[in-house]
PQR file with spaces between the fields and no chain letter, atoms N, CA, C, O and H, PARSE charges and radii, in Angstrom:
ATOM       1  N    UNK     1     -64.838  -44.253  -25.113 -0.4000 1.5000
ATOM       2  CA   UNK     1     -64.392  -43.033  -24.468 -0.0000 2.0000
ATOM       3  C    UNK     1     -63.353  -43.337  -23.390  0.5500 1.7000
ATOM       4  O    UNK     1     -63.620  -43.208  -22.195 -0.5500 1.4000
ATOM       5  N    UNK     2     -62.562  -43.608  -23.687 -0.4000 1.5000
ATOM       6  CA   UNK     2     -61.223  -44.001  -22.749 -0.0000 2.0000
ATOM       7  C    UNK     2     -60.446  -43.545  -21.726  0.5500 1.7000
ATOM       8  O    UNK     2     -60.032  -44.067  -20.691 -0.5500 1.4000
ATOM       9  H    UNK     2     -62.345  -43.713  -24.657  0.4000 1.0000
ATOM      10  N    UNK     3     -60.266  -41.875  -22.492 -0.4000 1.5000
ATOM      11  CA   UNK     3     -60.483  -40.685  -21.807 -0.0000 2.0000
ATOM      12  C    UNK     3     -61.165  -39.911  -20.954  0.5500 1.7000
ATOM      13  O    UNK     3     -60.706  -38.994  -20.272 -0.5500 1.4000
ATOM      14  H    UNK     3     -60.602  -41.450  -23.333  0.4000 1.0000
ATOM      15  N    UNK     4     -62.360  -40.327  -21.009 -0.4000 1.5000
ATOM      16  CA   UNK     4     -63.567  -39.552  -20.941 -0.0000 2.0000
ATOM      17  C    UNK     4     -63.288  -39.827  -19.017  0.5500 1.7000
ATOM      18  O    UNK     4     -62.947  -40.885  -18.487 -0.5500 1.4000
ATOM      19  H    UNK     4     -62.733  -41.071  -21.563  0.4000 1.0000
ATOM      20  N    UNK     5     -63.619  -38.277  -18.222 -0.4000 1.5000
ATOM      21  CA   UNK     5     -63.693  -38.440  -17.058 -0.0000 2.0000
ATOM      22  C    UNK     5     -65.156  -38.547  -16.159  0.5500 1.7000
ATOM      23  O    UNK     5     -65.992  -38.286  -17.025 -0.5500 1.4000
ATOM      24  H    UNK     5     -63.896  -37.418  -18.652  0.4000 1.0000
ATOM      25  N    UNK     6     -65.751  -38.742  -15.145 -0.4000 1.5000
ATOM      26  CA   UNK     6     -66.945  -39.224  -15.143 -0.0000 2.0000
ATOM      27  C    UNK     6     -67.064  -38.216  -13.588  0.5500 1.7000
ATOM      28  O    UNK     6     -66.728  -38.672  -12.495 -0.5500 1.4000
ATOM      29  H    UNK     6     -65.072  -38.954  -14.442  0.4000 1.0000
ATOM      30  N    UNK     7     -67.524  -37.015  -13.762 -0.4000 1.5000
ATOM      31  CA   UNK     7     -67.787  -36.624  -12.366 -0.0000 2.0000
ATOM      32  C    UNK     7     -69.005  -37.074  -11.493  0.5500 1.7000
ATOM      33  O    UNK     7     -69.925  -37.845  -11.764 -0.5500 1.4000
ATOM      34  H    UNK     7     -67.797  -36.645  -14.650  0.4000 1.0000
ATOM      35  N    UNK     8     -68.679  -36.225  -10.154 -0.4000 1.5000
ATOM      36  CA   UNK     8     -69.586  -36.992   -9.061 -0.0000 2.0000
ATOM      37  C    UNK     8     -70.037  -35.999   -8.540  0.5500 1.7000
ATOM      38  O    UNK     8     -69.569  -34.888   -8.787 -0.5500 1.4000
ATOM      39  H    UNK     8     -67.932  -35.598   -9.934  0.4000 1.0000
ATOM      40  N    UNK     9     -71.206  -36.222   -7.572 -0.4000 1.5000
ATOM      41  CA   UNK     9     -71.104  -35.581   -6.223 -0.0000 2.0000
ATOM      42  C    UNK     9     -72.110  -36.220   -5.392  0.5500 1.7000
ATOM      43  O    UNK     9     -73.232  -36.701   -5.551 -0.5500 1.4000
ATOM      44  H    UNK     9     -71.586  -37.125   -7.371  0.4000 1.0000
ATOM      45  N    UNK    10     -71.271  -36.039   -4.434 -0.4000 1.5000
ATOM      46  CA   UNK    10     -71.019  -37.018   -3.287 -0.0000 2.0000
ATOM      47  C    UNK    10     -72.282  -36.561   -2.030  0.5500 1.7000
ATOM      48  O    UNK    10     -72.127  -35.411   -1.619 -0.5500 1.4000
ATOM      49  H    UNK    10     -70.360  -35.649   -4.305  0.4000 1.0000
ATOM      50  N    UNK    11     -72.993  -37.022   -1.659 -0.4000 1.5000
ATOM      51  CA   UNK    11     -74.237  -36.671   -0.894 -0.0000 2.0000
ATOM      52  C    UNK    11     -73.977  -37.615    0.388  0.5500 1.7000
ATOM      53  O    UNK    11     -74.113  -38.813    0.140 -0.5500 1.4000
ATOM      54  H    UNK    11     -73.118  -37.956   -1.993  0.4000 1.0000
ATOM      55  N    UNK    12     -73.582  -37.247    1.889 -0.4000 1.5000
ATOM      56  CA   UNK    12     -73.818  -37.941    3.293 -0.0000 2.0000
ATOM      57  C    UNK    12     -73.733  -37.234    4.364  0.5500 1.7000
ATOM      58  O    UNK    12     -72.778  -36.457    4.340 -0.5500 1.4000
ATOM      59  H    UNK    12     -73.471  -36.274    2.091  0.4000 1.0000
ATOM      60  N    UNK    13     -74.416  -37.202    5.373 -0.4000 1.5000
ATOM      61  CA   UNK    13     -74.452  -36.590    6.303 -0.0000 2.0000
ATOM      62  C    UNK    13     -73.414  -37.008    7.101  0.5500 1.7000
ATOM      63  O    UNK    13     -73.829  -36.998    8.260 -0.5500 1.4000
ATOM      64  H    UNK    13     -75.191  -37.833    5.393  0.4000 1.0000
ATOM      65  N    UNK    14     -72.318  -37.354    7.057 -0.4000 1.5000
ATOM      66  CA   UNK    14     -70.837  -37.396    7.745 -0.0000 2.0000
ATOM      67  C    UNK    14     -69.936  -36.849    7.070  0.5500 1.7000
ATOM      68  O    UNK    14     -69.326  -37.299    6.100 -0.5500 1.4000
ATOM      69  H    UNK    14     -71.982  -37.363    6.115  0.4000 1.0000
ATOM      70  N    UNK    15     -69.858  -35.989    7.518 -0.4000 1.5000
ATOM      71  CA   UNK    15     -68.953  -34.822    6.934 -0.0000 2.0000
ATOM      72  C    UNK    15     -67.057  -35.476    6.930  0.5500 1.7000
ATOM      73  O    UNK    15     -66.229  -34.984    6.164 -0.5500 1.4000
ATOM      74  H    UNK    15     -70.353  -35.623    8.306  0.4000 1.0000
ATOM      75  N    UNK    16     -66.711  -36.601    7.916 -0.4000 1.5000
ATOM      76  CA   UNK    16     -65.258  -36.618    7.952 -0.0000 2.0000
ATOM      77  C    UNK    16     -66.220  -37.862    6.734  0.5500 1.7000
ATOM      78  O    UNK    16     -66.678  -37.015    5.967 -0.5500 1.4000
ATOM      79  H    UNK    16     -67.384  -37.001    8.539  0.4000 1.0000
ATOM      80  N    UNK    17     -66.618  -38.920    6.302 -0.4000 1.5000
ATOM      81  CA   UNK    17     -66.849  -39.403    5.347 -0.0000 2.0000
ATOM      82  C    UNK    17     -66.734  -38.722    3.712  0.5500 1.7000
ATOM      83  O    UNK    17     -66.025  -39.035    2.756 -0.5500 1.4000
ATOM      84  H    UNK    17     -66.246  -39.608    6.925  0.4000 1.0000
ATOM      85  N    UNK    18     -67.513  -37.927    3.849 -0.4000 1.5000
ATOM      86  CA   UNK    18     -67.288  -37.476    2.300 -0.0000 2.0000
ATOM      87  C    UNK    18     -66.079  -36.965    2.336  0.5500 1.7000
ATOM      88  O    UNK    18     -65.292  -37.438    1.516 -0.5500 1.4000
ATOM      89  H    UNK    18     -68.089  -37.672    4.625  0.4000 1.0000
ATOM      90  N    UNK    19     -65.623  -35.994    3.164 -0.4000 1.5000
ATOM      91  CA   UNK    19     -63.898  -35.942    3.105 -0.0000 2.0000
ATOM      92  C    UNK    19     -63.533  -37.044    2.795  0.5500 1.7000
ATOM      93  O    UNK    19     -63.865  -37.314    1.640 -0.5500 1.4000
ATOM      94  H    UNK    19     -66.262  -35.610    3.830  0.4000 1.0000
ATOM      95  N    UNK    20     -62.995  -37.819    3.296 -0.4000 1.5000
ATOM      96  CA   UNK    20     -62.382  -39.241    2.822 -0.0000 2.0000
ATOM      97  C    UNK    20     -62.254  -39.617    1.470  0.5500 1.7000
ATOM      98  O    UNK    20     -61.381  -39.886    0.645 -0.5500 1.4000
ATOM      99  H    UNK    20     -62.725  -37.600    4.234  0.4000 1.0000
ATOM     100  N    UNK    21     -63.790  -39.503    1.604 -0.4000 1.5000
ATOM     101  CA   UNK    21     -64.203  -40.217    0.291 -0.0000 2.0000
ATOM     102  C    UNK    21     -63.634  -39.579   -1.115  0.5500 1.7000
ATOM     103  O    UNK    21     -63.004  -40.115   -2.027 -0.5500 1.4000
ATOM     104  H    UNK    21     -64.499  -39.285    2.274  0.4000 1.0000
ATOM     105  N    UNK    22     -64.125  -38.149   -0.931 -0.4000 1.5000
ATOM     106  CA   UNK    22     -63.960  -37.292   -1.877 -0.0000 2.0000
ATOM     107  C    UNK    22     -62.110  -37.174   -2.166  0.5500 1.7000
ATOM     108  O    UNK    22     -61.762  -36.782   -3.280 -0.5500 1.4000
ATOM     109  H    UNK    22     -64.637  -37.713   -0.191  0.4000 1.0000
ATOM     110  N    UNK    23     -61.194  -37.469   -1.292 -0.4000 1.5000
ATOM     111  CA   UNK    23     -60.063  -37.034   -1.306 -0.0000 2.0000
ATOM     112  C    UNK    23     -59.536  -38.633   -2.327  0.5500 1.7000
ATOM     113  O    UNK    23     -58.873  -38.647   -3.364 -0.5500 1.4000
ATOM     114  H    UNK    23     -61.477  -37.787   -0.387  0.4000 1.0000
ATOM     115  N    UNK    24     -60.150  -39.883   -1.525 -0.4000 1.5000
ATOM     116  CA   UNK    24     -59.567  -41.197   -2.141 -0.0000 2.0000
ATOM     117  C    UNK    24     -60.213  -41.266   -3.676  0.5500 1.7000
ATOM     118  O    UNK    24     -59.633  -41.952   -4.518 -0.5500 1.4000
ATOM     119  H    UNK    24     -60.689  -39.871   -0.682  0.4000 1.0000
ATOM     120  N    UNK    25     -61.554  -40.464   -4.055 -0.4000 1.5000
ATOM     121  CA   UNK    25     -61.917  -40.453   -5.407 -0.0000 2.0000
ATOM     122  C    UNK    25     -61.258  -39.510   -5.992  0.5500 1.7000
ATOM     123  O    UNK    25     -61.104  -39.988   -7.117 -0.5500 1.4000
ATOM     124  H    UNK    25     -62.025  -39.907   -3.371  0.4000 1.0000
ATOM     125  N    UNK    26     -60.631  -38.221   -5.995 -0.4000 1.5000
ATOM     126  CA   UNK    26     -60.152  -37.577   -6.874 -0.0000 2.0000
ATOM     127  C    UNK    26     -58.833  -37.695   -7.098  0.5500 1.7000
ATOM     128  O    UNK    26     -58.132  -36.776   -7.520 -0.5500 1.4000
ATOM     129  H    UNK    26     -60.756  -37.833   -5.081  0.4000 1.0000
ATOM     130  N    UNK    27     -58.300  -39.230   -6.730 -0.4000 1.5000
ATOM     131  CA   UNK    27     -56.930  -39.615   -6.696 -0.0000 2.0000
ATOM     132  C    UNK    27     -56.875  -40.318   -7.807  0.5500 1.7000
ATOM     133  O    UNK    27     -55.778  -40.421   -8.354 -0.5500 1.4000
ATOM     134  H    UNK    27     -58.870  -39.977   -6.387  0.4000 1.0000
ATOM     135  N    UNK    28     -58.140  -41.015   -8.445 -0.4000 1.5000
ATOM     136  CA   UNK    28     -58.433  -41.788   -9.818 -0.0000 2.0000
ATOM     137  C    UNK    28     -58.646  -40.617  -10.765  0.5500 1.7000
ATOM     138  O    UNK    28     -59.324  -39.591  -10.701 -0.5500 1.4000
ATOM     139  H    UNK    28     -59.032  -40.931   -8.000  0.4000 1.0000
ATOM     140  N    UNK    29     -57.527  -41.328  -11.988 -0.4000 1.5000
ATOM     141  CA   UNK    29     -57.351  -40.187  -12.618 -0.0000 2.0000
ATOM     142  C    UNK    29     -59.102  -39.683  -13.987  0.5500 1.7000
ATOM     143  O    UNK    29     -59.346  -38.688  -14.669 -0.5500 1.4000
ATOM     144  H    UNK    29     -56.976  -42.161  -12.040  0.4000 1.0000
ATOM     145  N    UNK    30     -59.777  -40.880  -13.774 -0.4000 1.5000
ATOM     146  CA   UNK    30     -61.044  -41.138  -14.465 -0.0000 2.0000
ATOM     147  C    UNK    30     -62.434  -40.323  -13.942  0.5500 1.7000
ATOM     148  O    UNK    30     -63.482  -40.108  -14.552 -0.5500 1.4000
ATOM     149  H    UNK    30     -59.579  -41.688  -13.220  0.4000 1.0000
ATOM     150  N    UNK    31     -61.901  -39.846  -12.162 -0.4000 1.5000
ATOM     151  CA   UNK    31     -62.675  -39.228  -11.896 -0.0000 2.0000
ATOM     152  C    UNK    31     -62.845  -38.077  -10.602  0.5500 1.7000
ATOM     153  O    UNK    31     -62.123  -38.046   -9.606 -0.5500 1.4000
ATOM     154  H    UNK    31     -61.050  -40.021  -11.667  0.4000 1.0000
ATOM     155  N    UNK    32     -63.904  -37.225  -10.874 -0.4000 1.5000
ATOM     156  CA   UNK    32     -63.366  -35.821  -10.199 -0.0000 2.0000
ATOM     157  C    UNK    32     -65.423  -35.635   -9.579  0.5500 1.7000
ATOM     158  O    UNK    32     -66.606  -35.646   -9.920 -0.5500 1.4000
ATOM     159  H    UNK    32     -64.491  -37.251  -11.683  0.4000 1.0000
ATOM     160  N    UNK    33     -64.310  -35.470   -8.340 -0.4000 1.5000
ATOM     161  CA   UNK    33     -66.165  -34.870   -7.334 -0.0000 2.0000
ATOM     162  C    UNK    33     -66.080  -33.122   -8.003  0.5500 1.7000
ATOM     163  O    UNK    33     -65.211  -32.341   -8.391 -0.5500 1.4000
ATOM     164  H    UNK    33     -63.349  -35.461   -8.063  0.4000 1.0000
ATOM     165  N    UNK    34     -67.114  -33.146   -7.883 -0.4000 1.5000
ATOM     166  CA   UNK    34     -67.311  -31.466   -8.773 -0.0000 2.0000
ATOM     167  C    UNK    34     -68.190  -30.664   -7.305  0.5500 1.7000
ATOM     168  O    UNK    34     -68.236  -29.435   -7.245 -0.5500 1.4000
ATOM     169  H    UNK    34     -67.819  -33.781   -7.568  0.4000 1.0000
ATOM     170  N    UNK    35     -68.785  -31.477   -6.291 -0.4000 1.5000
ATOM     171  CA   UNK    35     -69.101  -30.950   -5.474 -0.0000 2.0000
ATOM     172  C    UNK    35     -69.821  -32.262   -4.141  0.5500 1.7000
ATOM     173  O    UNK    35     -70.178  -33.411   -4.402 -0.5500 1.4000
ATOM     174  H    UNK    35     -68.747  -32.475   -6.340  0.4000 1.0000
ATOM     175  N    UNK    36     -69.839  -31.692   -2.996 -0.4000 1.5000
ATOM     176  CA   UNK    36     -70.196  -32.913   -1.719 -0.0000 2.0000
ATOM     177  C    UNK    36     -71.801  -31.682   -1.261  0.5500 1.7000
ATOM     178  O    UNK    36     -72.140  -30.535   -1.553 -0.5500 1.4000
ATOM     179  H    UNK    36     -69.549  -30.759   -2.783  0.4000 1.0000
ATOM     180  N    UNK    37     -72.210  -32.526   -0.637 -0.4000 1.5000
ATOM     181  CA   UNK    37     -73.559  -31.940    0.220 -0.0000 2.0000
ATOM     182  C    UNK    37     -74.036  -33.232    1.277  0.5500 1.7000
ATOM     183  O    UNK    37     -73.763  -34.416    1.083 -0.5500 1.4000
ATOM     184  H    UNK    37     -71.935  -33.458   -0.399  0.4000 1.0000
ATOM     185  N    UNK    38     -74.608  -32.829    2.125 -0.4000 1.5000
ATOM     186  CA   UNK    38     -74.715  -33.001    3.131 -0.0000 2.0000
ATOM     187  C    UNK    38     -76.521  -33.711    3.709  0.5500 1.7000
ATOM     188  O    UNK    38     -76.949  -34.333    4.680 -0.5500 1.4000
ATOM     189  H    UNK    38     -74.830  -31.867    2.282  0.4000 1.0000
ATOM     190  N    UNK    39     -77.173  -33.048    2.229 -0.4000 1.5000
ATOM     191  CA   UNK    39     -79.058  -33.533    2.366 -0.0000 2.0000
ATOM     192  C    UNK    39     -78.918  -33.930    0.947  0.5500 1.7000
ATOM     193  O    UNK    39     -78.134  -33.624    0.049 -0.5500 1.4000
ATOM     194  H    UNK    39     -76.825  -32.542    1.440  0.4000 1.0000
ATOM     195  N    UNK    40     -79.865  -34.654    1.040 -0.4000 1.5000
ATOM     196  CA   UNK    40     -80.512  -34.905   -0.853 -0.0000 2.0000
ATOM     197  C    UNK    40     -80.895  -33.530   -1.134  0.5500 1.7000
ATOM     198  O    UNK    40     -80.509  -33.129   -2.231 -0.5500 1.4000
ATOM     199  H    UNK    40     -80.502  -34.902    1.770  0.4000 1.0000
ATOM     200  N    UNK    41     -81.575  -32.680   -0.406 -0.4000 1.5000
ATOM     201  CA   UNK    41     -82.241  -31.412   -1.234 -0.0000 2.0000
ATOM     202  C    UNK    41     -81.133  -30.205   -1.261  0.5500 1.7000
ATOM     203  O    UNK    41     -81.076  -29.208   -1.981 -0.5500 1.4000
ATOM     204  H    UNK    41     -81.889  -33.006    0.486  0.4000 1.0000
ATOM     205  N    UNK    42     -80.426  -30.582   -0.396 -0.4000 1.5000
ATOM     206  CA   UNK    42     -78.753  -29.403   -0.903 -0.0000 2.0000
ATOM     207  C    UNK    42     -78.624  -30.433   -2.447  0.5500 1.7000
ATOM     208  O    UNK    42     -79.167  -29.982   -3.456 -0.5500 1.4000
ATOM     209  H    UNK    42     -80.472  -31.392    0.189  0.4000 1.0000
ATOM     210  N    UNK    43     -78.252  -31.121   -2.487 -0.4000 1.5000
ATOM     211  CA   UNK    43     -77.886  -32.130   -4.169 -0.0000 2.0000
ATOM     212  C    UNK    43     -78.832  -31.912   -5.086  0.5500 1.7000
ATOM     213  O    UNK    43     -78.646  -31.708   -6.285 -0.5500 1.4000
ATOM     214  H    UNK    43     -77.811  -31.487   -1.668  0.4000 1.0000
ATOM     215  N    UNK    44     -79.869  -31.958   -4.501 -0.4000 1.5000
ATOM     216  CA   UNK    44     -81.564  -31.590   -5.769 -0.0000 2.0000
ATOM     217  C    UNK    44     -80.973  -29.960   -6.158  0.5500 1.7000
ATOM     218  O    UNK    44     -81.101  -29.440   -7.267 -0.5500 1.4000
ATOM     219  H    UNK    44     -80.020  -32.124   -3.526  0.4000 1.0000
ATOM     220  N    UNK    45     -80.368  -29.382   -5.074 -0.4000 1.5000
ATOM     221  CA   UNK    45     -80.324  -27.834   -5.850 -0.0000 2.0000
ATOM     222  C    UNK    45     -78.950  -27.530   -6.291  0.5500 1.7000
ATOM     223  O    UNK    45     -78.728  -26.366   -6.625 -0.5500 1.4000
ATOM     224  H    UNK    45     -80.263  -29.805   -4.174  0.4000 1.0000
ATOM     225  N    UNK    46     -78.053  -28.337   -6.341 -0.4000 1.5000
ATOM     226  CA   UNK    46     -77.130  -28.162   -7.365 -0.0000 2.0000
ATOM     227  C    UNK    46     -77.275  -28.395   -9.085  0.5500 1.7000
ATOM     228  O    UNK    46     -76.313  -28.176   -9.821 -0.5500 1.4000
ATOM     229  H    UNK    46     -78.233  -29.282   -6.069  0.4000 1.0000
């Protein structure tokens, strides 16, 4: 799958972190944050 893109989402309680993060990962063209949160149980309910 060569093509194939591999989403994420991104779970930390530092909010300028997952910014970062999320901005330097959706620069790879293989992969895309689909959403960030802030607790494990905000992420358990996505």
């Amino acid at each position: 799958m060569p093509n194939s893109i591999t989403r994420l989402l991104l779970v930390d309680d530092h909010a300028m972190l997952v910014e970062v993060l999320r901005d330097r990962l959706n620069e790879e063209p293989h992969l895309e944050v689909v959403a960030t949160c802030t607790t494990g149980k905000a992420a358990l309910e996505k």
